[in-house]
C-alpha positions as a Markdown table, in Angstrom:
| # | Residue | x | y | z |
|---|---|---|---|---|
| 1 | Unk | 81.2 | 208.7 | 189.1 |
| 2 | Unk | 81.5 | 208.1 | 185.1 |
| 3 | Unk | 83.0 | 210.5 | 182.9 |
| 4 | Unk | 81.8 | 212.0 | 179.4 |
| 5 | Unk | 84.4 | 210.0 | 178.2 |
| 6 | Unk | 83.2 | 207.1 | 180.3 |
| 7 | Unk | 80.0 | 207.4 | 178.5 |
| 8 | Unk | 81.4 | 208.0 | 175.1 |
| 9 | Unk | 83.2 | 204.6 | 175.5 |
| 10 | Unk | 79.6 | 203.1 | 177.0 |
| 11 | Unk | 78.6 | 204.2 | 173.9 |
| 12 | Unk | 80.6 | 201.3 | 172.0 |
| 13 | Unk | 81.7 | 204.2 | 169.2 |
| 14 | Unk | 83.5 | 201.1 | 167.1 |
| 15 | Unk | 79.8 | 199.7 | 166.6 |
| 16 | Unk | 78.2 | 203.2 | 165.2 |
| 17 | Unk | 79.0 | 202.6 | 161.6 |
| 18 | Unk | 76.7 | 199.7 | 161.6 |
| 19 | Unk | 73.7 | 202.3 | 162.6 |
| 20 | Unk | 75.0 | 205.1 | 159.4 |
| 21 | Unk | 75.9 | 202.7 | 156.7 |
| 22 | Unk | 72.7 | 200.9 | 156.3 |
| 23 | Unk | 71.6 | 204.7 | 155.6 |
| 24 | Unk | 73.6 | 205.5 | 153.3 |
| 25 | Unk | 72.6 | 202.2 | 151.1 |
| 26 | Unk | 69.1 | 203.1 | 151.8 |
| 27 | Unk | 70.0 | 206.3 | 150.4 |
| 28 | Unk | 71.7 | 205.2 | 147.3 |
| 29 | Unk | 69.6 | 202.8 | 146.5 |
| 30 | Unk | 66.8 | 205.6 | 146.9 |
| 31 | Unk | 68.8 | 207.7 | 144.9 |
| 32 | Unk | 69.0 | 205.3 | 141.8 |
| 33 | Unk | 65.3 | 205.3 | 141.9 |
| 34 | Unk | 65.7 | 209.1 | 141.1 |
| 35 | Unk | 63.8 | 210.0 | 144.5 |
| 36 | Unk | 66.5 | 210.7 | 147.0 |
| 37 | Unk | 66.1 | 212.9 | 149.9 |
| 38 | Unk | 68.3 | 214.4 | 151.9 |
| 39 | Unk | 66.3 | 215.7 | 155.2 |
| 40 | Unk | 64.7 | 212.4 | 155.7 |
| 41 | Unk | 67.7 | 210.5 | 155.2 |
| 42 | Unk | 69.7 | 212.5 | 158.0 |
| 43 | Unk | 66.0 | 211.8 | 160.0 |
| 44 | Unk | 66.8 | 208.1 | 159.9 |
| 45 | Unk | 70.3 | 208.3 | 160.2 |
| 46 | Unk | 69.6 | 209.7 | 163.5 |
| 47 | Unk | 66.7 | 207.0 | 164.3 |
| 48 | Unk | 69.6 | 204.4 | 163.6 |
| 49 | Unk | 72.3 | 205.6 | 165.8 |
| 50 | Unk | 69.7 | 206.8 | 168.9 |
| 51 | Unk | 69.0 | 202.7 | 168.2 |
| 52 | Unk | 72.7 | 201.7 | 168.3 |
| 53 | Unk | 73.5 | 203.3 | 171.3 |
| 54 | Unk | 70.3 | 202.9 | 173.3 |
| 55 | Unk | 71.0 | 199.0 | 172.5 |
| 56 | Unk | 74.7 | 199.0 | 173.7 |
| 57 | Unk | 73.6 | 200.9 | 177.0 |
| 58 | Unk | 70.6 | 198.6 | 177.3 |
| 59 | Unk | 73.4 | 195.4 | 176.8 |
| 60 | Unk | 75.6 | 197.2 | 179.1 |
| 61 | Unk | 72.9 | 197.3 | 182.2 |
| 62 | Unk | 71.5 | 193.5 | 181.2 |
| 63 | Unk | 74.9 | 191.9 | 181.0 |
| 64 | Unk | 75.8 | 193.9 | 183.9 |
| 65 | Unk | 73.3 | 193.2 | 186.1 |
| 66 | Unk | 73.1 | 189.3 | 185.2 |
| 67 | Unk | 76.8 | 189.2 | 186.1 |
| 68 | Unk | 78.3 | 188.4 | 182.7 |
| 69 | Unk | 79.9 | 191.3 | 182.0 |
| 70 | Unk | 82.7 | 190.9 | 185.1 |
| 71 | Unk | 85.5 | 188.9 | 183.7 |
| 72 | Unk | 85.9 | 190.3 | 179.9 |
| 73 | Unk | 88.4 | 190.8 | 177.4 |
| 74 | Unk | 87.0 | 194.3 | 175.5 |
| 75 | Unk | 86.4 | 197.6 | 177.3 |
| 76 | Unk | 85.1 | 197.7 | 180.7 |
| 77 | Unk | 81.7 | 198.2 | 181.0 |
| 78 | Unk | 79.7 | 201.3 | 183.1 |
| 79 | Unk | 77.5 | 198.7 | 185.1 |
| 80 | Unk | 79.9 | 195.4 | 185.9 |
| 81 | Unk | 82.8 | 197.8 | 186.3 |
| 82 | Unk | 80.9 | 200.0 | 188.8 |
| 83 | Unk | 81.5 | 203.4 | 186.9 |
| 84 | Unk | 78.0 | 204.2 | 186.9 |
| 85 | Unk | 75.0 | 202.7 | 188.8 |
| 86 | Unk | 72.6 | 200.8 | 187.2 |
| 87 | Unk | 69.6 | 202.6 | 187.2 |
| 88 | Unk | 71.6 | 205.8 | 185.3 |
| 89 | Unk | 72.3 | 203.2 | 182.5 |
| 90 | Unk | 69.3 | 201.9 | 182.0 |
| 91 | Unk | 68.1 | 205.5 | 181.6 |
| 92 | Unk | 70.7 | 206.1 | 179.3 |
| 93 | Unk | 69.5 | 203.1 | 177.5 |
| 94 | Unk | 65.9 | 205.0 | 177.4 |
| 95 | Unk | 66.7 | 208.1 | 176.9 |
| 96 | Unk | 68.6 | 206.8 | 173.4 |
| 97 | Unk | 65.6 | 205.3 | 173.1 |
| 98 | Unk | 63.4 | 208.5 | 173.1 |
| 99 | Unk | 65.3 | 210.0 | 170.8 |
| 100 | Unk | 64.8 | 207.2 | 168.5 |
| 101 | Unk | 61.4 | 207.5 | 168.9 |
| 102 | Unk | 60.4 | 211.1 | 168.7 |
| 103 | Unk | 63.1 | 211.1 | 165.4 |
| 104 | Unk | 60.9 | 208.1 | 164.0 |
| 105 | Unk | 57.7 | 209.5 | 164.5 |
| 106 | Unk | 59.3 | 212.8 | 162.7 |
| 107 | Unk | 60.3 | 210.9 | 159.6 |
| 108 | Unk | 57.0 | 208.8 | 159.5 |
| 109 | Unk | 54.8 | 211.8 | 159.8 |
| 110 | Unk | 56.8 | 213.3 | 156.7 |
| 111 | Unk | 55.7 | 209.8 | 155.1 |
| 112 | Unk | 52.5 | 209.7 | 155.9 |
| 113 | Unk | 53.1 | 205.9 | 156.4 |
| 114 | Unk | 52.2 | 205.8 | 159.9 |
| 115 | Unk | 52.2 | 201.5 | 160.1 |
| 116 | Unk | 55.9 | 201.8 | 160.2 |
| 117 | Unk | 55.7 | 202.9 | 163.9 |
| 118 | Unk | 54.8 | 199.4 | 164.5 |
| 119 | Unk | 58.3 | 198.6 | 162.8 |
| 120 | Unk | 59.7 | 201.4 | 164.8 |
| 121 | Unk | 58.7 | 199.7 | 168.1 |
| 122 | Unk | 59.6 | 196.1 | 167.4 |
| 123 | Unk | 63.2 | 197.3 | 166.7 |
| 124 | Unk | 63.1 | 198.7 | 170.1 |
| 125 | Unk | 61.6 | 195.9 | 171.8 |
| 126 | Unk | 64.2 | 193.9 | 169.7 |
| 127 | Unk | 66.9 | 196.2 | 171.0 |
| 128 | Unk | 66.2 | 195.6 | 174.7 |
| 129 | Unk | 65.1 | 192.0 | 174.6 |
| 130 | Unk | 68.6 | 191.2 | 173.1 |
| 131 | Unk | 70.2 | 190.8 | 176.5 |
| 132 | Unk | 67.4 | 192.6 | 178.7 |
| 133 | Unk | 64.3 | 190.1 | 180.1 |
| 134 | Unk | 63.1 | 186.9 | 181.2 |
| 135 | Unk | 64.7 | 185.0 | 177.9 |
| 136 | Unk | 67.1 | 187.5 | 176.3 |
| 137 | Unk | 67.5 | 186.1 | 172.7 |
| 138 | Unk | 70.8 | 186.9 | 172.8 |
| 139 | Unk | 71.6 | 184.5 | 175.7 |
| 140 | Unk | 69.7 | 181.5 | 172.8 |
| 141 | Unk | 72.0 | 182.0 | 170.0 |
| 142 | Unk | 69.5 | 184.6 | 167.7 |
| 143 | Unk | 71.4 | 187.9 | 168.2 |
| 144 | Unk | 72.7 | 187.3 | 164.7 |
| 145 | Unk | 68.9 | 187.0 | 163.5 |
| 146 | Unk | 67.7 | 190.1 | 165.2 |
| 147 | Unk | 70.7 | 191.9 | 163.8 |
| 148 | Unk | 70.5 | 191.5 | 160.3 |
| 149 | Unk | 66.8 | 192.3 | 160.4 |
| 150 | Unk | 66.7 | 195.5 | 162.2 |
| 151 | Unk | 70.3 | 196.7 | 161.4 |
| 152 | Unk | 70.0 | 195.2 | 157.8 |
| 153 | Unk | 66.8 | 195.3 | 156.0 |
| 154 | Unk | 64.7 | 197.0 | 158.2 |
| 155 | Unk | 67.2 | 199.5 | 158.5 |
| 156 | Unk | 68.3 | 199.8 | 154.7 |
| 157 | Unk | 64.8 | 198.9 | 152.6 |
| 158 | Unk | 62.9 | 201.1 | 155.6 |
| 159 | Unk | 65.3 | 203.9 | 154.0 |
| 160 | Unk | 64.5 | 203.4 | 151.0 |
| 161 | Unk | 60.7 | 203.5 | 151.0 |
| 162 | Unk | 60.5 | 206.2 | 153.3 |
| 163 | Unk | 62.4 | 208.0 | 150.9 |
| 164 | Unk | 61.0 | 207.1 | 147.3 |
| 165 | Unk | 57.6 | 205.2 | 148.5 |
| 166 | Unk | 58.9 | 202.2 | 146.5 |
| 167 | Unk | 61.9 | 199.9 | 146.9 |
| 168 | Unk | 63.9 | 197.8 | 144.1 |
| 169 | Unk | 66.5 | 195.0 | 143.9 |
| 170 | Unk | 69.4 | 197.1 | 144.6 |
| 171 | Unk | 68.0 | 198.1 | 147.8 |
| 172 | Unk | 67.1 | 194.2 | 148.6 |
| 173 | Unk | 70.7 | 193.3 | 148.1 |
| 174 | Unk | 72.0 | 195.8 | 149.9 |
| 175 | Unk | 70.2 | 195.3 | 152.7 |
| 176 | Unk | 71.6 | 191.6 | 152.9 |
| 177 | Unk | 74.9 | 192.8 | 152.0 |
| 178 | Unk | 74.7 | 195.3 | 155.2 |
| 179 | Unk | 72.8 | 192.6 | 157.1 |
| 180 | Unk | 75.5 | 190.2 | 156.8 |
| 181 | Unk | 78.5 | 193.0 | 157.9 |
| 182 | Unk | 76.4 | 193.7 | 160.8 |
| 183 | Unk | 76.3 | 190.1 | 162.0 |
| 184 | Unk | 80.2 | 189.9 | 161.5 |
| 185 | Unk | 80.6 | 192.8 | 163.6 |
| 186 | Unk | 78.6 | 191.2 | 165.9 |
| 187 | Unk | 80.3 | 187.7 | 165.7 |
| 188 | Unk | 83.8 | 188.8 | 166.3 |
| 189 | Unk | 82.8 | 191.2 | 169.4 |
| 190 | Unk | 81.3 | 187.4 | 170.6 |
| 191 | Unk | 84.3 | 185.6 | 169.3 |
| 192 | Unk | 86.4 | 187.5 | 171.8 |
| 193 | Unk | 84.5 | 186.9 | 174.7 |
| 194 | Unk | 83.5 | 183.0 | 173.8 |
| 195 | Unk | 86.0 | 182.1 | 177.3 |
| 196 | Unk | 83.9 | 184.0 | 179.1 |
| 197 | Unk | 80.2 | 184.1 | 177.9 |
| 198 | Unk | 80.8 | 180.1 | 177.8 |
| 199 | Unk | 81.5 | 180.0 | 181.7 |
| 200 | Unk | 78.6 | 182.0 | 182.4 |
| 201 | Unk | 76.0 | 180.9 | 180.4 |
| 202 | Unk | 75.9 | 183.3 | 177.5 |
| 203 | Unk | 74.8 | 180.7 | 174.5 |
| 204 | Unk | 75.6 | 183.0 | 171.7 |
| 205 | Unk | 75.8 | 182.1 | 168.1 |
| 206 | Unk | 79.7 | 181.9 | 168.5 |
| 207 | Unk | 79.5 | 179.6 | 171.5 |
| 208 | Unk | 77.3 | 177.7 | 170.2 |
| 209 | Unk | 79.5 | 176.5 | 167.6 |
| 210 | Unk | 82.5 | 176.8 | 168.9 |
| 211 | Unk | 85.7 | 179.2 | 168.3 |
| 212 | Unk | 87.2 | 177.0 | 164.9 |
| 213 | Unk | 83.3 | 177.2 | 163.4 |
| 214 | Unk | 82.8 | 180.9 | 164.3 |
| 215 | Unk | 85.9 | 182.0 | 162.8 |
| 216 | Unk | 84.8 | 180.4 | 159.6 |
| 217 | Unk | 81.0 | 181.9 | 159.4 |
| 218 | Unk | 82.8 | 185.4 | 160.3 |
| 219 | Unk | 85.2 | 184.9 | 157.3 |
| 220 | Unk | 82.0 | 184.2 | 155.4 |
| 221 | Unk | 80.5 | 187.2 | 156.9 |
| 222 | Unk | 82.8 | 189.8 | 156.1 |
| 223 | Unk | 83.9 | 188.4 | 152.8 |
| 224 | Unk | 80.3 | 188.1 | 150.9 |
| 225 | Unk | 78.8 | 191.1 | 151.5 |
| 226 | Unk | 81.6 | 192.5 | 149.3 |
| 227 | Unk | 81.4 | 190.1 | 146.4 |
| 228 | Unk | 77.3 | 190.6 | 147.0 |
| 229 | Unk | 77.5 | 194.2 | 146.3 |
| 230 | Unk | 79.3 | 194.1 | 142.7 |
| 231 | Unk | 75.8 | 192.3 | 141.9 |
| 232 | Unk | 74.5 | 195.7 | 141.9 |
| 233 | Unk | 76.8 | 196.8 | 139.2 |
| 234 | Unk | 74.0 | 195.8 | 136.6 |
| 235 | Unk | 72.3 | 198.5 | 138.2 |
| 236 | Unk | 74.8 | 200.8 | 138.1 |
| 237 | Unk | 78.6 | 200.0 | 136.6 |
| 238 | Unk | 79.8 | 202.6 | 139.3 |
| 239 | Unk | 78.9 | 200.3 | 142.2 |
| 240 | Unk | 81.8 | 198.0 | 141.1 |
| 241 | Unk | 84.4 | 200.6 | 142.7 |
| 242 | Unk | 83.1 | 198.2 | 146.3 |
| 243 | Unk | 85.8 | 196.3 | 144.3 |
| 244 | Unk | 88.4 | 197.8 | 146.4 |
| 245 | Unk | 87.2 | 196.3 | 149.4 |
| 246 | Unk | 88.1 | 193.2 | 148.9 |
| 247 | Unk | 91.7 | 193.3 | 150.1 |
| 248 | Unk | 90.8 | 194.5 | 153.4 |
| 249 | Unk | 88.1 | 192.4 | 153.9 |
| 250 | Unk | 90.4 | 189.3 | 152.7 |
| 251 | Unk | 93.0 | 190.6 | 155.7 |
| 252 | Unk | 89.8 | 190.8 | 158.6 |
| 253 | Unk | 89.0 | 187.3 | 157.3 |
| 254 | Unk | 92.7 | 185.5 | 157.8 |
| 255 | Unk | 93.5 | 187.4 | 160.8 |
| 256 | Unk | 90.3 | 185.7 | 162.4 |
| 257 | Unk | 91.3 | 182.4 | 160.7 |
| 258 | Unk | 94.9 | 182.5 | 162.2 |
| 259 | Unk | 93.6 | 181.9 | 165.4 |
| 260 | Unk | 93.4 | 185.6 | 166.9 |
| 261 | Unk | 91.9 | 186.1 | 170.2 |
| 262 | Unk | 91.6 | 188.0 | 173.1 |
| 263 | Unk | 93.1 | 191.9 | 172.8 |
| 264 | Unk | 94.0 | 191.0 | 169.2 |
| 265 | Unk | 90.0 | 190.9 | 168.0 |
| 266 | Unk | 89.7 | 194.4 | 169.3 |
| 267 | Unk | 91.3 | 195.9 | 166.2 |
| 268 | Unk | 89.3 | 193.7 | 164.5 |
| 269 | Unk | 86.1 | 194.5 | 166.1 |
| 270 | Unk | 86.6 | 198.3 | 164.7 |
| 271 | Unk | 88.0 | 196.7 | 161.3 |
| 272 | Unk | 84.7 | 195.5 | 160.7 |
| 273 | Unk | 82.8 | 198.0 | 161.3 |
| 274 | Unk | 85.1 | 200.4 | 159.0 |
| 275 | Unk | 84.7 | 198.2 | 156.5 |
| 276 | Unk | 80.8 | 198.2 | 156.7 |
| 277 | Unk | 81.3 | 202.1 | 156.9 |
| 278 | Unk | 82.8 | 201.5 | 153.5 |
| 279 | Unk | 80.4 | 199.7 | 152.2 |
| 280 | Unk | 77.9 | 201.7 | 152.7 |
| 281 | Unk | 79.6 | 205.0 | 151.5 |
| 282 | Unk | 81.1 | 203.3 | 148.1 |
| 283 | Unk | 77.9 | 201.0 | 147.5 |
| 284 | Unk | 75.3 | 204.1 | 148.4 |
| 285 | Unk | 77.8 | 206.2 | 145.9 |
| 286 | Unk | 77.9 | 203.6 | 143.6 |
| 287 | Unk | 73.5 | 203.0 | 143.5 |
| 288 | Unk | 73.3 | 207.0 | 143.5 |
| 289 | Unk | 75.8 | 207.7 | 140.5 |
């Protein structure tokens, strides 16, 4: 029988910044409009993480009832590893999803912009379609795609607006700057299990083309968000500060590069997503001041 802290570690904690920091852009950027607000924002924040975990449970039942989750390199999973049954993770998976839901309709019924439920529901669908289905889209190479959408500009610009009724190009920037961290947080979690999503037929974007390639785009991907973000600073000069995360991101890149795999990415994996924590606090500081 699984644990709390079995279903903390279901959970996937080290991929829950990528659900807050789009907020906190979206709340920044909201904030440099001069229409910031706070209730809402926490209203999304919690739409965004009930998303983020719903969609690692829902990953954890499809990949574990497909059979690709049984030989792998992160943390053990509740379904392939037997810690739970099935059917209790794919109600975990809904129940996130509920919560999502009842939060969303909360925050759009405070907007009064009641077409964003349909947004509301395509991420959903989005979020179980990613390994769940006939034809996950995960399984075809388009994780990265969905991600950056929902978990970049839907998430960050649908902040925004539901916040000051108007976006601007702060907020469009960054959205793609978040958009990109979330696909490198996705790309190294997919870079580590390449061996074994290759043997079993799991064509993501990183198998697809091939570890030396992958490590590249992620390198890409965790580098140019940063350098993205100081475009803001003719916005505001205090968004420069994202200056300082440079370095770290520089570090992330070569230790991909070098060839890291296996265990080592795992460090990684929760680099990435501290860095787009930090992103989003510094560059959501940076749009507000």
């Amino acid at each position: 029988m699984a644990t709390p802290s079995d279903w903390v570690a279901g959970a996937r904690p080290r991929t829950l910044p990528a659900a807050v920091a789009p907020v906190l852009v979206g709340t920044g950027a909201a904030a440099q409009l001069g229409d910031a607000r706070i209730g809402r924002a926490l209203l999304a924040a919690g739409v965004a993480l009930a998303l983020q975990v719903g969609v690692n449970y829902a990953n954890d039942y499809s990949d574990g009832v497909r059979g690709t989750d049984v030989d792998r390199v992160g943390p053990a999973r509740l379904t392939a590893s037997g810690t739970a049954r099935p059917a209790q993770v794919r109600a975990a998976a809904f129940a996130a999803f509920g919560v999502a839901g009842v939060l969303g309709v909360w925050l759009v019924a405070l907007t009064g912009e009641w077409w964003m439920l349909a947004v509301g529901a395509l991420a959903v669908v989005a979020a179980w379609t990613y390994t769940g289905g006939r034809r996950p889209y995960g399984y075809l190479g388009l994780g990265e795609v969905g991600v950056f959408v929902f978990f970049g500009l839907v998430a960050v610009l649908g902040t925004t607006y539901t916040q000051a009724g108007r976006l601007s190009w702060p907020a469009w920037v960054g959205a793609v700057a978040i958009g990109l961290l979330a696909c490198a947080l996705l790309m190294v979690n997919n870079l580590r299990d390449v061996p074994t999503d290759a043997l079993v037929g799991k064509r993501t974007l990183a198998v697809r083309l091939g570890e030396h390639r992958a490590r590249r785009v992620y390198a890409v991907l965790v580098v140019l968000p940063v350098l993205l973000a100081v475009v803001c600073a003719f916005a505001s000069p205090w968004c420069l500060v994202v200056l300082v995360l440079l370095p770290p991101a520089a570090v992330l890149a070569a230790v991909v590069l070098l060839g890291a795999r296996g265990r080592a990415l795992v460090p990684v994996l929760g680099g990435t997503g501290a860095l787009e924590l930090g992103l989003g606090v510094l560059l959501g500081l940076g749009l507000a001041v």
